[in-house]
C-alpha positions in Angstrom: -25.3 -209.2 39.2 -25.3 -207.8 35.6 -25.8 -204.1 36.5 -23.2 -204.5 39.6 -20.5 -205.5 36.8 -21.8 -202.8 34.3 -21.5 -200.2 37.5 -18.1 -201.1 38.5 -17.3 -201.0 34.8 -18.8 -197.1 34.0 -17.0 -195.9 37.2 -13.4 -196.7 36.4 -14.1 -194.7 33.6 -14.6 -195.9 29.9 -12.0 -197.0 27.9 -11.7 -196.2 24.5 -13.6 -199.4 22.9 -16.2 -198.7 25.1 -16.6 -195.1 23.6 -16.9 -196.2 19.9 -20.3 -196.2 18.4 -19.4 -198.7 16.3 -16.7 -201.7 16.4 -13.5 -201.2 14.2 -12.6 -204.3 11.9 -8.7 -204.2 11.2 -8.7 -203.2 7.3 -5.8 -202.4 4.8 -7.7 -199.8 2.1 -5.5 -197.8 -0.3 -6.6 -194.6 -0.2 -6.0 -191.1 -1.4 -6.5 -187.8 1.3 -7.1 -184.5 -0.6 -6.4 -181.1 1.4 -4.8 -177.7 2.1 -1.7 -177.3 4.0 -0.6 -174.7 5.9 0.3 -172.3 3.5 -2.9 -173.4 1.9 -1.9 -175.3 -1.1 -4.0 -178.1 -2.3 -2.7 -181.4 -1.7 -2.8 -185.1 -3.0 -1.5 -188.0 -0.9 -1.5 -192.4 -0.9 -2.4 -193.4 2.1 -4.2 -196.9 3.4 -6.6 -197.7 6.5 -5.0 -199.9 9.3 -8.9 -200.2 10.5 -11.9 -199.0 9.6 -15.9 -198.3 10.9 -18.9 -196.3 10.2 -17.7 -193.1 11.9 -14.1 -193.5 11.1 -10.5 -194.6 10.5 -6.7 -195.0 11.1 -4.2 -193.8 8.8 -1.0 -194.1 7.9 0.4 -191.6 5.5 3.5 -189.8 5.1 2.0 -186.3 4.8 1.9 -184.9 8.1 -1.6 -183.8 8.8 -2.9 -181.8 11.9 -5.1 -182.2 14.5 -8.8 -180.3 13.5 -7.6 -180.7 10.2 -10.6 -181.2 7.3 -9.6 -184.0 4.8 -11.4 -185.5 1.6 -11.5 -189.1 1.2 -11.4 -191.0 -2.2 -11.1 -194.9 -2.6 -9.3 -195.7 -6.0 -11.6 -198.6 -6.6 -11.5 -199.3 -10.9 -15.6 -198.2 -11.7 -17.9 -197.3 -14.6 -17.8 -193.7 -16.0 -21.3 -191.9 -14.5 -22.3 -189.3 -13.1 -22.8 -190.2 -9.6 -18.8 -192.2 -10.0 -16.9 -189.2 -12.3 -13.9 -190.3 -13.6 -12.9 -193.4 -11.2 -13.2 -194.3 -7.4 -15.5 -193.8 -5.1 -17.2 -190.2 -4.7 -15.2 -188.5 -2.3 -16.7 -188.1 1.3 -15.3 -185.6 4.3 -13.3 -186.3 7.4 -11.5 -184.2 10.1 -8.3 -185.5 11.7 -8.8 -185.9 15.2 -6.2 -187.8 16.4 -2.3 -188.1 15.9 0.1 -191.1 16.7 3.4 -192.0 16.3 4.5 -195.5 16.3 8.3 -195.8 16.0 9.2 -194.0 12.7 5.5 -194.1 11.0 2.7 -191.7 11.9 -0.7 -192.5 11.7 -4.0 -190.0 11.8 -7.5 -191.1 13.7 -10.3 -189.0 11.4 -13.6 -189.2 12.0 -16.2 -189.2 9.0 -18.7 -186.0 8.9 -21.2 -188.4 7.5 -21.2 -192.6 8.9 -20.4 -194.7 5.9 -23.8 -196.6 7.0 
């Protein structure tokens, strides 16, 4: 009976859960993106996670991003001067924007990580 249900399940197609490698946990980060824009000026922009997982995120930020878009991520987390560290935060780690939604009057990005945050 098992593989009936998982049959009748893969042919109605799979929905987007069903896709994800990894589950999403519903998470508010702060967060700061770092990019070009069009006219390729370097940008700095607050943002926060509405969720979270190994392979990627949703954002909400005000700067409108594009799809295909590459993005550097940075954590403002308060840690100890080192090398690996630098200044403060986390060391920043790559994403490209793969996703775009609009929810009322706030927009929100899908990226997904170049490199799971295992």
């Amino acid at each position: 009976m098992a593989t009936r249900c998982s049959e009748k399940a893969l042919s109605a197609g799979p929905s987007i859960s069903e896709r994800r490698r990894f589950p999403r946990i519903r998470l508010q980060v702060p967060l700061f993106i770092r990019g070009k824009d069009q006219d390729g000026l370097e940008f700095l922009e607050l943002a926060k996670t509405v969720d979270i997982s190994c392979h990627g995120a949703r954002l909400l930020s005000n700067r409108p991003l594009q799809p295909n878009e590459m993005i550097s991520i940075t954590v403002p987390a308060p840690l100890p001067r080192s090398s690996e560290f630098g200044e403060c935060g986390t060391p920043p780690f790559p994403a490209r924007v793969r996703r775009l939604e609009f929810n009322e009057d706030v927009g929100m990005a899908a990226v997904e990580f170049l490199k799971p945050l295992l």
